[in-house]
C-alpha positions in Angstrom: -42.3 39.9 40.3 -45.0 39.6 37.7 -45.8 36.1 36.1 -45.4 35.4 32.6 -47.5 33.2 31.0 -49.4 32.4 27.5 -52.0 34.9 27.2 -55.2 33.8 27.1 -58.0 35.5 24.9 -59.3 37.8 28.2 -55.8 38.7 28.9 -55.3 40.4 25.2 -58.7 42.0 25.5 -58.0 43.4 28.6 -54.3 44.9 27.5 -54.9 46.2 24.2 -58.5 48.0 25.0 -56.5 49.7 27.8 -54.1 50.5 25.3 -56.8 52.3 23.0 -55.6 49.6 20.3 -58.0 49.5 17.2 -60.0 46.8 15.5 -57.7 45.0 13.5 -54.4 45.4 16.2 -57.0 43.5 18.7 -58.2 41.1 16.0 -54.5 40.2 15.6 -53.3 39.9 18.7 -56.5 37.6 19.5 -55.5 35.0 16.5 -51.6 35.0 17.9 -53.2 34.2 21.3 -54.8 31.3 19.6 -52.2 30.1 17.8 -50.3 30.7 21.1 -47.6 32.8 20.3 -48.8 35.7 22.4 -47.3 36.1 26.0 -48.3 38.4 28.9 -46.9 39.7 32.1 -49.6 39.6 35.1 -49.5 41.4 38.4 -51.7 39.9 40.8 -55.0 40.2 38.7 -54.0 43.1 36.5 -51.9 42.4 32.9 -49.2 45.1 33.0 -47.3 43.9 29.7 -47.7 42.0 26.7 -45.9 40.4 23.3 -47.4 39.5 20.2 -45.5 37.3 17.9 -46.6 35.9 14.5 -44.8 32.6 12.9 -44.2 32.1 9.2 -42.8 29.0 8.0 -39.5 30.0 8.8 -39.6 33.0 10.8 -40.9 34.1 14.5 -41.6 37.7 14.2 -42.5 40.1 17.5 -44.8 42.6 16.4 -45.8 43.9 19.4 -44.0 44.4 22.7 -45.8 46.7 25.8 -44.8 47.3 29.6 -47.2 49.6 31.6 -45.2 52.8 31.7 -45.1 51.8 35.7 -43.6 48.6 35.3 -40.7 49.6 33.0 -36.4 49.1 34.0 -37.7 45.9 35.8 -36.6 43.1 33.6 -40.1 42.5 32.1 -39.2 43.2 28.3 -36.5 40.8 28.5 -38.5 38.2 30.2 -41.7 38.4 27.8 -39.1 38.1 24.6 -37.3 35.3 26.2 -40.7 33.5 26.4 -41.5 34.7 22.8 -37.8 33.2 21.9 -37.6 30.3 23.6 -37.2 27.1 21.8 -37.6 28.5 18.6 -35.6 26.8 16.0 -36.7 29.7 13.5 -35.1 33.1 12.4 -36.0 36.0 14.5 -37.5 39.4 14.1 -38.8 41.9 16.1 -40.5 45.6 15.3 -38.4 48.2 17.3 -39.4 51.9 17.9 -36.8 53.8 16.1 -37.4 56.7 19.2 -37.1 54.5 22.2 -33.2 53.2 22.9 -34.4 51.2 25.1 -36.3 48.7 23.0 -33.4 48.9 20.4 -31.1 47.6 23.6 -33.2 44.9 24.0 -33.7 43.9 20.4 -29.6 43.8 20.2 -29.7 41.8 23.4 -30.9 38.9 21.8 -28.7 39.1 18.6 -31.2 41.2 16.6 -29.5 44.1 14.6 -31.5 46.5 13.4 -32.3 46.3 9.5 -35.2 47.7 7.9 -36.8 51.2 8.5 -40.7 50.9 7.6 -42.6 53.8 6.8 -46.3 54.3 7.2 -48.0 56.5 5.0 -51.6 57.7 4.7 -53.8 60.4 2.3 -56.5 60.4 0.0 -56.2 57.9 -2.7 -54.9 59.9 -6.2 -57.3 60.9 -8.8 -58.2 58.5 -12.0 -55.7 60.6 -14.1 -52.6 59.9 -11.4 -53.6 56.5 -11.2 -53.6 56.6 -15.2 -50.2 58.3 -15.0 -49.0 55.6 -12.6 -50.1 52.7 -14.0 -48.6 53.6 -17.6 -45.8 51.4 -18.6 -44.1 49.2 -20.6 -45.8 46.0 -18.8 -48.7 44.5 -19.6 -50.3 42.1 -16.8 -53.2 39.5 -16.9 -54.7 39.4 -13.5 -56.6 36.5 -11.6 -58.2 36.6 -8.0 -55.7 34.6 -5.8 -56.9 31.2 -4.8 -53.9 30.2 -2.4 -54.4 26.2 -3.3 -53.9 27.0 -7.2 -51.6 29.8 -6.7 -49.4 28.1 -4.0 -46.3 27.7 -5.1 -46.0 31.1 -7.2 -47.3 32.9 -3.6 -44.4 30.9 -1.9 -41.8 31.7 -4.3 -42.8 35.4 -3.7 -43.0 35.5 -0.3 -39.7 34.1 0.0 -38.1 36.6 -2.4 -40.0 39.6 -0.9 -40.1 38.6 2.8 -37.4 35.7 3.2 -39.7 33.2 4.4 -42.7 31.6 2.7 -46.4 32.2 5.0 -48.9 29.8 3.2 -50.7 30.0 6.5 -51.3 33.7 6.2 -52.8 34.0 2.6 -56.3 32.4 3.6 -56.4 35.0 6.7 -55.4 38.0 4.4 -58.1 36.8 1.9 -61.0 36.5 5.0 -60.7 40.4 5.0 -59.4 41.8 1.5 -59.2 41.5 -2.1 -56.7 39.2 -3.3 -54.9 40.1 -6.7 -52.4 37.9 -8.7 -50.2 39.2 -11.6 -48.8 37.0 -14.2 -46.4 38.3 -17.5 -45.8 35.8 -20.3 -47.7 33.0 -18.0 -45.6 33.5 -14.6 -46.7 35.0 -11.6 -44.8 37.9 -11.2 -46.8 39.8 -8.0 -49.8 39.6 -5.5 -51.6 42.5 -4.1 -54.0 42.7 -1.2 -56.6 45.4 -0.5 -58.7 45.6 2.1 -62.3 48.0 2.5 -60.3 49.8 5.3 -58.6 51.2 2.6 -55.3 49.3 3.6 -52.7 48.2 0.9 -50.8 45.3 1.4 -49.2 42.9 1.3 -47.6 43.3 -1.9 -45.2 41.8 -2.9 -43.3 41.4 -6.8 -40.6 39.5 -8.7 -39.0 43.0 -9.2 -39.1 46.3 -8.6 -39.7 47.6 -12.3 -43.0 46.0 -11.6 -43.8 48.0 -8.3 -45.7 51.5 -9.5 -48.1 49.9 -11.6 -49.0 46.8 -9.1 -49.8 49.7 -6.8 -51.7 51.6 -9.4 -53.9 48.6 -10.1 -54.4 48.3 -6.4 -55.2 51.4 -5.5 -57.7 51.6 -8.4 -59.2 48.0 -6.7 -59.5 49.7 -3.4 -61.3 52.4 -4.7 -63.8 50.2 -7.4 -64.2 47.9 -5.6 -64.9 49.0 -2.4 -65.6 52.6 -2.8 -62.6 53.6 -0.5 -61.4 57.1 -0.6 -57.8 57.0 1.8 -55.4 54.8 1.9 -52.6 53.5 4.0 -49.0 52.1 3.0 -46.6 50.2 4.7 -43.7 51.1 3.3 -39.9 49.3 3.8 -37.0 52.1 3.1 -35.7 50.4 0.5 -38.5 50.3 -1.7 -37.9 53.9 -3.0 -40.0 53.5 -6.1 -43.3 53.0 -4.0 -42.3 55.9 -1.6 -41.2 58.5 -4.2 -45.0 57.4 -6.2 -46.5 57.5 -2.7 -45.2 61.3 -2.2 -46.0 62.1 -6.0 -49.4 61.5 -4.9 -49.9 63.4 -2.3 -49.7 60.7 0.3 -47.8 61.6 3.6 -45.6 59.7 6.6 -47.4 59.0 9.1 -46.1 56.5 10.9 -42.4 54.4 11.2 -40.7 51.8 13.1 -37.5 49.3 12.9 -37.2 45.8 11.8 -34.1 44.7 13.5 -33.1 40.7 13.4 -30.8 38.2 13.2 -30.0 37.9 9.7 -30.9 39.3 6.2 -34.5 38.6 4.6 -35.1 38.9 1.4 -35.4 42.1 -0.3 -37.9 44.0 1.1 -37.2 46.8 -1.8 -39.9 44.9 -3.3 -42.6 44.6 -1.2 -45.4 46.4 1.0 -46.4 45.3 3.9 -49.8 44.8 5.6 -49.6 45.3 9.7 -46.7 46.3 12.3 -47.8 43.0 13.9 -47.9 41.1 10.7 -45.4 42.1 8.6 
């Protein structure tokens, strides 16, 4: 029966390069290994599964769960997310694929219903005159770099509208590899926005939806300025039909999807874009 253990930096190396994973999944998983919330199954000397989890401050989310196709319908799923769950005095998420029962089961198992439906979209970023068209509106933002010490408790208040839990940790670490954008109407902050050269949006996340178009407008129009990027990527939560009906408009397409299932509602996603299946 394989051992399950904290991974160790090799061990996530040695998975997810088997697994073809890119860059940033790998540079991910590494820093959840670090911060120890990343377990693995091992067979003798071989890793044959793996789960990646991610804490905010009030939230353990599993963004990543993987059995070698040979190892599956042996328990070792349910073993790696009761060592991902265990003793965690947190709420609790998981990303399901909406395709495979099986990890739905599982998710349901351990009191996690499924919620959200994310949708990944990619495409060539729109022309100046759709981003014009987009970013017309009745609201009229000043906009500041985020500094996560100055704009701490506005990100907070945000993050737990948007997300249901606040990640003051995670700001810092989105900052290391993207442009950070604050929004503020009549004084407030009222959004954030991330772009990174990759030409990957999000997080966003903003005090309402009315807001949504634009703050995407102004990002996309970063990504390309500012970093001369061309495509684009979305992570896009069902709900937020504004952002997926402007995303289509442009020509962007679904490219991607899975299931947030857990164990109670948080916040209202129909507000916010997200940044990575493993961090949410």
């Amino acid at each position: 029966m394989p051992e399950i253990r904290l991974a160790s930096l090799d061990d996530v190396r040695s998975i997810q390069r088997r697994r073809n994973a890119g860059e940033l999944e790998i540079r991910l998983a590494l820093e959840s290994a670090e911060r120890q919330t990343a377990w693995i199954a091992r067979e003798s000397e071989e890793v044959v599964g793996i789960a990646v989890a991610h804490d905010s401050d009030e939230e353990r989310y599993v963004g990543d769960l993987f059995v070698e196709p040979s190892f599956r319908a042996q328990g070792i799923g349910t073993r790696l997310m009761d060592a991902a769950f265990d003793g965690v005095d947190l709420a609790r998420s998981m990303a399901v694929t909406p395709r495979d029962e099986a990890s739905i089961a599982l998710a349901l198992r351990f009191g996690l219903a499924p919620r959200e439906i994310l949708l990944g979209y990619a495409g060539a970023i729109p022309r100046e005159d759709e981003l014009a068209r987009m970013a017309a509106g009745e609201y009229r933002f000043e906009v500041a770099e985020i500094d996560p010490d100055a704009h701490h408790f506005a990100l907070d208040e945000l993050d737990r509208q948007t997300r249901g839990t606040s990640r003051a940790s995670d700001h810092p670490g989105f900052l290391r590899s993207s442009t950070g954008s604050a929004f503020f109407a009549a004084g407030e902050c009222v959004a954030y926005a991330y772009v990174a050269p990759d030409g990957r949006v999000g997080p966003v996340a903003c005090s309402a939806a009315a807001y949504m178009v634009q703050i995407l407008a102004y990002a996309l129009v970063t990504l390309r300025r500012r970093h001369g990027a061309s495509w684009c990527t979305l992570l896009v939560p069902g709900t937020n039909r504004r952002i997926a009906r402007a995303a289509l408009r442009a020509g962007l397409r679904i490219v991607d999807s899975f299931v947030l299932a857990a164990d109670a509602v948080h916040g209202d996603l129909s507000t916010y874009v997200g940044y990575h299946q493993l961090r949410l």
